[in-house]
C-alpha atoms as an extended CHARMM CRD file, in Angstrom:
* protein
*
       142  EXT
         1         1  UNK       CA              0.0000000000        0.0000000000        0.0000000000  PROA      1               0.0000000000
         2         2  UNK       CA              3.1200000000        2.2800000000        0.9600000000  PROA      2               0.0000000000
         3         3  UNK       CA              4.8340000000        1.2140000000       -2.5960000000  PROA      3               0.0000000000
         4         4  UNK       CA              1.4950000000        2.4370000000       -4.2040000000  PROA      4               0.0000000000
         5         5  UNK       CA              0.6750000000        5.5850000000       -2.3060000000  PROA      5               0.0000000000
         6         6  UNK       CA              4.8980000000        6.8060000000       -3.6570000000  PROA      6               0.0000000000
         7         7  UNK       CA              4.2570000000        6.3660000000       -6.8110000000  PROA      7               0.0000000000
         8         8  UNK       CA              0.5710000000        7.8720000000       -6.9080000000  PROA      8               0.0000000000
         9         9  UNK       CA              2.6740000000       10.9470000000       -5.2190000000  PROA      9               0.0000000000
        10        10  UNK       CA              5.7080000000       11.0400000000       -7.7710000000  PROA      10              0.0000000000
        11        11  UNK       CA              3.1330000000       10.9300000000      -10.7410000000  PROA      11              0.0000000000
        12        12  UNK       CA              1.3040000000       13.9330000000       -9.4940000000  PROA      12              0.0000000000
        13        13  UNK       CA              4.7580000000       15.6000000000       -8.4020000000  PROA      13              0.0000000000
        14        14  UNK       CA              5.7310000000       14.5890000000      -12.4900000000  PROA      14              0.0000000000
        15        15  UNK       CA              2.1880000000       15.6850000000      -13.6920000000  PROA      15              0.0000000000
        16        16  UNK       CA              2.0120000000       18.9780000000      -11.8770000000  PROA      16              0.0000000000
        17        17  UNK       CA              6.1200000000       19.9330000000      -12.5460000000  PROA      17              0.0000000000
        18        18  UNK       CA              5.2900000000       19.0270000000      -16.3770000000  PROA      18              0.0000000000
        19        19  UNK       CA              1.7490000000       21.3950000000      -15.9880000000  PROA      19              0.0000000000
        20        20  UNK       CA              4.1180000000       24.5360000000      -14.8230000000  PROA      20              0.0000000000
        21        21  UNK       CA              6.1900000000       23.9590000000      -17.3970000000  PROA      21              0.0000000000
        22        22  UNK       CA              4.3670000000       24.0690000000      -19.9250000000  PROA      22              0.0000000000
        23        23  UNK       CA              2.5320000000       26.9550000000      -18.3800000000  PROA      23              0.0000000000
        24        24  UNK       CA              5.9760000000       29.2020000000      -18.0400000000  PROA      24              0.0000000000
        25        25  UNK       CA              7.1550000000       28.2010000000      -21.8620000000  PROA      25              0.0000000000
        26        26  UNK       CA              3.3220000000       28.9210000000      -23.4940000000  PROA      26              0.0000000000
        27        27  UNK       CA              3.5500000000       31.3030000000      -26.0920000000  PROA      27              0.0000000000
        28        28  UNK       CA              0.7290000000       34.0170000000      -25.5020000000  PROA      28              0.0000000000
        29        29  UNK       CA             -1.3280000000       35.0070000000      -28.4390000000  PROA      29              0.0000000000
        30        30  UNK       CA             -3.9930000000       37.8290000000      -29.4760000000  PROA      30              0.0000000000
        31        31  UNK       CA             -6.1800000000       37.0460000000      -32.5890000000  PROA      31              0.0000000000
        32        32  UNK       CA             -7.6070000000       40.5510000000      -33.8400000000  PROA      32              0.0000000000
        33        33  UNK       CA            -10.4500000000       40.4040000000      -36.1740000000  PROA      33              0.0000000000
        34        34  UNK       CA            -11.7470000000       43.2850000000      -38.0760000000  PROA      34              0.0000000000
        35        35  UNK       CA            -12.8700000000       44.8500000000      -40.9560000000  PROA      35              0.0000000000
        36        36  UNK       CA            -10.8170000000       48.1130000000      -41.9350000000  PROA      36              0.0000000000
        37        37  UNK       CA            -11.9590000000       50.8140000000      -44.7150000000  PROA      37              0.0000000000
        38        38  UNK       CA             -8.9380000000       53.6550000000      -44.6600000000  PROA      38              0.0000000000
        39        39  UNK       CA             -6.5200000000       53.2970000000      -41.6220000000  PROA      39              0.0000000000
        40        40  UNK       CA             -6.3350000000       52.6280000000      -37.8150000000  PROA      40              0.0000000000
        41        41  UNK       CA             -4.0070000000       52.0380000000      -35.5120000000  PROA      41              0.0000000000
        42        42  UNK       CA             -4.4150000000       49.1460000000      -32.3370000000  PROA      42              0.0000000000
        43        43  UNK       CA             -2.6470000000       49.5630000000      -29.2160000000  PROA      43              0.0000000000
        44        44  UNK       CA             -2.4400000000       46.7660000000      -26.6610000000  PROA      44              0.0000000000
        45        45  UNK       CA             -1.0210000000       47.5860000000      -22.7160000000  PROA      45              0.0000000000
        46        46  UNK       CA             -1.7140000000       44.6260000000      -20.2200000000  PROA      46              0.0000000000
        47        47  UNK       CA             -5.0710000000       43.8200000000      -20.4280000000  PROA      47              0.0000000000
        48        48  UNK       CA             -6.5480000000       46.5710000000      -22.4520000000  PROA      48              0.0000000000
        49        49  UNK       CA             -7.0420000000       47.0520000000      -26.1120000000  PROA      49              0.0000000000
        50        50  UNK       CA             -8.1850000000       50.4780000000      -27.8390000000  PROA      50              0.0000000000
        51        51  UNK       CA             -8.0040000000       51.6700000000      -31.6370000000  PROA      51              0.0000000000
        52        52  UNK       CA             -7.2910000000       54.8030000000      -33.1400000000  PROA      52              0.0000000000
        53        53  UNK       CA             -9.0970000000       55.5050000000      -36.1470000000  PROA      53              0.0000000000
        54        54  UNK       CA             -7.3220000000       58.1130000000      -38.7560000000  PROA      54              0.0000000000
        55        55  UNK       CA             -9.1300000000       57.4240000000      -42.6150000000  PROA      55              0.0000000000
        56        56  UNK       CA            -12.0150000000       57.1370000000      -43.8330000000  PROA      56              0.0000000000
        57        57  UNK       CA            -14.8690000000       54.4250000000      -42.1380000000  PROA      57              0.0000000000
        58        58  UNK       CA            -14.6280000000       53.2750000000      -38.3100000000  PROA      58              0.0000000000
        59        59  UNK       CA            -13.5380000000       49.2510000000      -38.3560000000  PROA      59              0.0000000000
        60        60  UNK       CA            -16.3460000000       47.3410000000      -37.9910000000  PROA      60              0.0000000000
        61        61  UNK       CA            -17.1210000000       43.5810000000      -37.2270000000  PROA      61              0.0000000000
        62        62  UNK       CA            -14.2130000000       43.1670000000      -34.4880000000  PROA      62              0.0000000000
        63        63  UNK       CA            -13.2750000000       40.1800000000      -32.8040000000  PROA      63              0.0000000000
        64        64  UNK       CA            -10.7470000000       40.0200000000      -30.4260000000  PROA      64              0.0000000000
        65        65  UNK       CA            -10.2760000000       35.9160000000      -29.5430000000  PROA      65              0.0000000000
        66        66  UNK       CA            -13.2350000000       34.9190000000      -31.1840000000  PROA      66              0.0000000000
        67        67  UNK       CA            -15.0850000000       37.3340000000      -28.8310000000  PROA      67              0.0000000000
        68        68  UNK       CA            -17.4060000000       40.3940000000      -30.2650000000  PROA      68              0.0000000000
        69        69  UNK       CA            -16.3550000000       43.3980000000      -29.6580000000  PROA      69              0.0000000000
        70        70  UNK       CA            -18.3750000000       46.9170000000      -30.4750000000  PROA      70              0.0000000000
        71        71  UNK       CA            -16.3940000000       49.3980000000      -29.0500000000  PROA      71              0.0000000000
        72        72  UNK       CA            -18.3520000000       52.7720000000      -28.2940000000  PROA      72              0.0000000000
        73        73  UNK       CA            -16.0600000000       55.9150000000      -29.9480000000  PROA      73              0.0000000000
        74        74  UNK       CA            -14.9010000000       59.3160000000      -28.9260000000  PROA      74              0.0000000000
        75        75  UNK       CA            -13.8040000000       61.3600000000      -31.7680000000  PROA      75              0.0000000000
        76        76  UNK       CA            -11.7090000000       58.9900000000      -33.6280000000  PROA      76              0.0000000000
        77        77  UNK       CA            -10.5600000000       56.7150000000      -30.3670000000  PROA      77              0.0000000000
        78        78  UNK       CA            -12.4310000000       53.8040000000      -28.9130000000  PROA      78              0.0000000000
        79        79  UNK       CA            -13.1440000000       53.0220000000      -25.7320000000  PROA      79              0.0000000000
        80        80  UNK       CA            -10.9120000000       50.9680000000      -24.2040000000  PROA      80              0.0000000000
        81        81  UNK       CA            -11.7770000000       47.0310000000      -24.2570000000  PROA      81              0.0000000000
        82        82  UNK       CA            -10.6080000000       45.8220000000      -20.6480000000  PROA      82              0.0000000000
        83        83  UNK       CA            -10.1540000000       42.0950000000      -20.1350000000  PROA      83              0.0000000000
        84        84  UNK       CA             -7.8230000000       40.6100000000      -22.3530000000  PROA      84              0.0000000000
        85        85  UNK       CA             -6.8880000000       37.0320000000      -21.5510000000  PROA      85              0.0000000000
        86        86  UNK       CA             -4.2180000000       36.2800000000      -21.7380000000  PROA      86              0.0000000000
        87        87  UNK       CA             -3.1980000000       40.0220000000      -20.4230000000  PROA      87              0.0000000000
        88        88  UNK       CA             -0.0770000000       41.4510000000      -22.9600000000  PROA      88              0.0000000000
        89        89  UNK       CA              2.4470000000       41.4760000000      -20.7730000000  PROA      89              0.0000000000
        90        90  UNK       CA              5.8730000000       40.4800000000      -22.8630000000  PROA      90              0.0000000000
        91        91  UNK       CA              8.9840000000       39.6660000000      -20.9130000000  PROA      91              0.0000000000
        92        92  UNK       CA             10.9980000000       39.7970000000      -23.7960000000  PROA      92              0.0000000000
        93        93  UNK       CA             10.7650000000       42.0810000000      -26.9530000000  PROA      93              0.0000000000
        94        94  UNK       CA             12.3640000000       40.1370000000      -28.9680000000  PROA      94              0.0000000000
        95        95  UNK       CA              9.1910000000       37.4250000000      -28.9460000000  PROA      95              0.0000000000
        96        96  UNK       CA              6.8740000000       39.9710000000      -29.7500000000  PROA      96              0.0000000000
        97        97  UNK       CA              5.4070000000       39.2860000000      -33.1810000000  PROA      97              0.0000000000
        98        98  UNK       CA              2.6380000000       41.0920000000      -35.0800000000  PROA      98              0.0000000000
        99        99  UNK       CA              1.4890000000       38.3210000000      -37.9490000000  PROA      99              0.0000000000
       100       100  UNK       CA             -0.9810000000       39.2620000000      -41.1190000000  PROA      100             0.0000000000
       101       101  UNK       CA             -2.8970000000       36.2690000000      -41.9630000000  PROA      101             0.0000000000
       102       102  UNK       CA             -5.4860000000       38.4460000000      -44.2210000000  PROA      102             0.0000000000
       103       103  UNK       CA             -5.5340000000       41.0760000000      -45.3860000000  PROA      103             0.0000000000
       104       104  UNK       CA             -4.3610000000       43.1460000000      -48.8270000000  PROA      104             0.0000000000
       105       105  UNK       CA             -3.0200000000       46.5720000000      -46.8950000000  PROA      105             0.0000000000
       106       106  UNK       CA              0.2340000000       46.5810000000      -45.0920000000  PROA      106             0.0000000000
       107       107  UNK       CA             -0.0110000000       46.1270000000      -41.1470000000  PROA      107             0.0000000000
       108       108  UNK       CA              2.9060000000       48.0590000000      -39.3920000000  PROA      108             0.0000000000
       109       109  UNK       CA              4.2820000000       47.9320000000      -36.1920000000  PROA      109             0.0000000000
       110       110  UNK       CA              4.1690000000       51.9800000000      -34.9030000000  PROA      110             0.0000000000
       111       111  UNK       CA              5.4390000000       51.8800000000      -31.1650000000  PROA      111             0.0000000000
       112       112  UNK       CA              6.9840000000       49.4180000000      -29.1250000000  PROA      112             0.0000000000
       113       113  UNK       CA              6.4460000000       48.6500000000      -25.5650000000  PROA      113             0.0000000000
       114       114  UNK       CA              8.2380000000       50.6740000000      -23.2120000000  PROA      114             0.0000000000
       115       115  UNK       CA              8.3420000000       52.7580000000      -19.5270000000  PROA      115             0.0000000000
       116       116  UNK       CA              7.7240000000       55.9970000000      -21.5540000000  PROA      116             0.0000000000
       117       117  UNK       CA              4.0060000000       54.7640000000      -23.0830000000  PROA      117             0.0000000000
       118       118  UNK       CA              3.0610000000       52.7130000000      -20.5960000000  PROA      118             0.0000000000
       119       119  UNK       CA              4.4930000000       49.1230000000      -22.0180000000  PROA      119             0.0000000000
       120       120  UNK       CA              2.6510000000       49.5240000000      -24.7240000000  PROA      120             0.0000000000
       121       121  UNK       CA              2.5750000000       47.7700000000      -28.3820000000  PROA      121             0.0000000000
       122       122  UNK       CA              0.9100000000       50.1030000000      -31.3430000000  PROA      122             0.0000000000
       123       123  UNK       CA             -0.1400000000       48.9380000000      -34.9340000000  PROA      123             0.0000000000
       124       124  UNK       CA             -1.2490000000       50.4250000000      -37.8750000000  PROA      124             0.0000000000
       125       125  UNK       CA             -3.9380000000       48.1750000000      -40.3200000000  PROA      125             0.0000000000
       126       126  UNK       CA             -3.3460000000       50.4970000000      -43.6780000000  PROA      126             0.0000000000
       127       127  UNK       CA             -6.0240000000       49.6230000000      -46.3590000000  PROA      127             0.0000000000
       128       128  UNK       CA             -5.4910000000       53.0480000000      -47.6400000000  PROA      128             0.0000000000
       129       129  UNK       CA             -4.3520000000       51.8300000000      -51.1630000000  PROA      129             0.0000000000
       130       130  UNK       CA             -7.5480000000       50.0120000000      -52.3200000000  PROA      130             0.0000000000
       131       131  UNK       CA            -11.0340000000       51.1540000000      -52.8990000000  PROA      131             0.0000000000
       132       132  UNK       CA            -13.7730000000       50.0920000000      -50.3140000000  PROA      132             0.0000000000
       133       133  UNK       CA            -13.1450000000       47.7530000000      -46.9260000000  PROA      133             0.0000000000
       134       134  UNK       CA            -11.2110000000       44.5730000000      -46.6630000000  PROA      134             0.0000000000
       135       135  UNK       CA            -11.4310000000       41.7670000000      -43.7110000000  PROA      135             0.0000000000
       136       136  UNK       CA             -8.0960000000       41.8470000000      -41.6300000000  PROA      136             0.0000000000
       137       137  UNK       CA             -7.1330000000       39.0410000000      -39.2180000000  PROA      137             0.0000000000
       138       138  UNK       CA             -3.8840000000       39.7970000000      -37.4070000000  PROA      138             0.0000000000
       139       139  UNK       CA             -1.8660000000       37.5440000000      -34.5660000000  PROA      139             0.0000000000
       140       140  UNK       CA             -0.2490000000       39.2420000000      -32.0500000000  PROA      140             0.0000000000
       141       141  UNK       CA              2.1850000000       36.9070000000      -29.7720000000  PROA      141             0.0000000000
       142       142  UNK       CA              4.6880000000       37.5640000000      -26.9910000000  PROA      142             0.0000000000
């Protein structure tokens, strides 16, 4: 019973040390969503997410993870959408990577998080080029 009871215990001490693990080595991910007519540019700081509209139409259809989001607007800047999971909070810079996976416009890294903006990562979606709207899905990991 003692000989059972050990290894019960080292296969959770295995299980739970392989769990944390793979925990501290995930790579975090944002999936963004959203149909852009003109220009706008995305800033992400811990758990919040905002967009600052400069061309033409305000994005529409956004998804942020899969999740609907219709952001109310101020001028040309949405509110902010507060509770991002996971939370962007890089711990190195040199992971951060901002993917187009659609898309015909360029998508542009603007500002990089730092102290002086509040850790802070900034994108422009430009679909200034064409005529009319076009679907954009960008990945954001860190």
């Amino acid at each position: 019973m003692k000989r059972i009871n050990h290894v019960m215990a080292m296969v959770l001490i295995g299980i739970a040390g392989l769990a944390f693990f793979n925990g501290c080595g995930q790579q975090r991910a944002l999936t963004i969503k959203v149909t852009v007519d003109g220009s706008d540019v995305v800033k992400v700081s811990g758990n919040k997410l905002w967009i600052e509209h400069e061309d033409f139409q305000l994005p529409q259809r956004i998804l942020l993870n899969d999740k609907v989001w219709i952001p109310q607007w101020t001028s040309n800047v949405s509110a902010s959408y507060e509770g991002l999971q996971p939370p962007f909070a890089p711990q190195d810079l040199q992971k951060i990577k901002v993917s187009k996976r659609a898309g015909r416009g360029k998508v542009t890294v603007v500002e990089i998080p730092m102290a002086a903006n509040d850790q802070t990562l900034a994108f422009r979606i430009d679909d200034n080029e064409q005529g009319g709207a076009d679907r954009y899905e960008i990945r954001v990991t860190w």
